[in-house]
C-alpha positions in Angstrom: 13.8 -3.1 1.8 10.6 -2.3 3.7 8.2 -0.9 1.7 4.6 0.3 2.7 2.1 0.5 -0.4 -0.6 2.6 -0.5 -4.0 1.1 -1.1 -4.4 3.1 -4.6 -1.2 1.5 -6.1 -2.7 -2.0 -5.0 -5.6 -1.5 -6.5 -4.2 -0.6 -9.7 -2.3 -3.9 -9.4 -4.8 -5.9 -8.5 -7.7 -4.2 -10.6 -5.6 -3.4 -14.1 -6.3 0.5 -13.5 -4.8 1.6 -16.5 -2.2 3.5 -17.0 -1.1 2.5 -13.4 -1.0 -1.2 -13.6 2.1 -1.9 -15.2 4.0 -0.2 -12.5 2.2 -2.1 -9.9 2.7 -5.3 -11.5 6.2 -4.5 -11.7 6.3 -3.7 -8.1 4.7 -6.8 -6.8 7.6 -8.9 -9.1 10.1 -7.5 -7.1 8.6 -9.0 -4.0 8.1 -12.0 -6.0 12.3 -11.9 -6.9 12.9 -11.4 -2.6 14.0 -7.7 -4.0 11.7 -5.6 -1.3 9.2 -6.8 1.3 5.6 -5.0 0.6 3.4 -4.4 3.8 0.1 -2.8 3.5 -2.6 -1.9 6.1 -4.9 -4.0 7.5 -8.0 -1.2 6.3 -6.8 -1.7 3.0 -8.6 -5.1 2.6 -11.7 -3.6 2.8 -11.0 -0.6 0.7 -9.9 -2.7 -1.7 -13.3 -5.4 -1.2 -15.4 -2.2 -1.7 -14.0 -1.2 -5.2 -13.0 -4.9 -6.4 -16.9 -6.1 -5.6 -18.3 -3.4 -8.0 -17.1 -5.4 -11.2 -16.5 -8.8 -9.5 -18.6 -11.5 -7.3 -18.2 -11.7 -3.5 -16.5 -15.2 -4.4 -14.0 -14.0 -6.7 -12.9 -10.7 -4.8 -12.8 -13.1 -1.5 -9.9 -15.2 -3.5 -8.1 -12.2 -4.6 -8.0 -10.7 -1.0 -6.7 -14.2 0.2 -4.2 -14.9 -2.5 -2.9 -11.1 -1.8 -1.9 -12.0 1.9 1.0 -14.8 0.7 2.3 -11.4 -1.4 2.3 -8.8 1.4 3.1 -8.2 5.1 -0.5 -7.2 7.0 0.7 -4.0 9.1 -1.9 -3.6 12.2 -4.4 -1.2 12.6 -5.1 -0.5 16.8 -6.3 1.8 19.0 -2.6 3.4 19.1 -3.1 4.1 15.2 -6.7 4.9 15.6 -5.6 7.2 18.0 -2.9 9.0 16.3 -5.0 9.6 13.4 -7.7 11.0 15.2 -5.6 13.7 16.3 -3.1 14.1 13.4 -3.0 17.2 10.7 -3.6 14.7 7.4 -7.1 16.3 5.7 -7.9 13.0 5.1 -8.6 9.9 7.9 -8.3 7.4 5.6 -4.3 8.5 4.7 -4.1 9.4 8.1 -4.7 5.5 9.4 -2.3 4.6 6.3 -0.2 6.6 7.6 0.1 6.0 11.1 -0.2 1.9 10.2 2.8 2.1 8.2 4.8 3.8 11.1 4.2 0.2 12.3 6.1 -1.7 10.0 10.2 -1.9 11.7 12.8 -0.6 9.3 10.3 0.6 7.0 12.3 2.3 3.7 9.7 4.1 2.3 5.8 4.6 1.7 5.0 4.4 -1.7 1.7 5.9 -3.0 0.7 7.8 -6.3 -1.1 10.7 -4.0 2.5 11.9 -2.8 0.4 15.1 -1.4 -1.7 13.4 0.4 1.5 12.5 2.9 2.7 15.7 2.7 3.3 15.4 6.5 5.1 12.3 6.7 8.6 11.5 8.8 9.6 9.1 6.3 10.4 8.6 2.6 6.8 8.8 0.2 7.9 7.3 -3.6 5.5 7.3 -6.5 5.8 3.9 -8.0 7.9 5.2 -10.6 10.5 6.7 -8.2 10.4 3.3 -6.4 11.2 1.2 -9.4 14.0 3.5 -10.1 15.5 3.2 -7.0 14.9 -0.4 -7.0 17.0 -0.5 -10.5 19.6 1.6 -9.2 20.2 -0.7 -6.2 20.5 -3.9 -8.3 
């Protein structure tokens, strides 16, 4: 199962945002088991730099960054995407190049993001983690 994850549900993994974490933690296990396949967008490194450097050192976000790409799928952010964002009706050009990045990703299932409004516009499924684990459990 394709998934594409929002950068706010991995930072909650990757920065123990509670009440959030758990969920995330639980989300990257199941691409741990082989159980879904997580890509994220290439802006969402440095998204997640910017707010991982405010309680960490350069060094140490650096090795969390790396050690995230053997857990994920990069999707690509181009001028087609760049594009397509530019022009789109999302309120917010950050969503908007999630968005139009995770269109990207072949056979993709679902975007999963805790800021469900925020895709209000989108063609394909948007879970909140908790809708994704369910489905997830419902499929085993």
């Amino acid at each position: 199962m394709n998934l594409f994850i929002d950068t706010n549900v991995l930072i909650d993994y990757l920065a123990d945002r509670q009440p959030f974490a758990e969920q995330a933690a639980e989300i990257f296990n199941c691409a741990e088991l082989g159980l879904i396949s997580i890509h994220i967008s290439a802006v969402s490194y440095n998204n997640i730099y910017y707010i991982l450097k405010r309680s960490l050192t350069h060094t140490a976000t650096i090795k969390i960054l790396d050690e995230i790409t053997e857990m994920v799928q990069i999707a690509e952010v181009n001028d087609v995407v760049i594009k397509k964002s530019l022009k789109s009706n999302f309120k917010d050009f950050e969503d908007a190049i999630q968005y139009n990045s995770a269109l990207l990703v072949p056979k993709l299932k679902a975007i999963v993001s805790r800021n469900i409004k925020d895709f209000k516009h989108s063609t394909v499924a948007v879970l909140s983690p908790t809708e994704l684990l369910a489905l997830i459990n419902s499929e085993k």
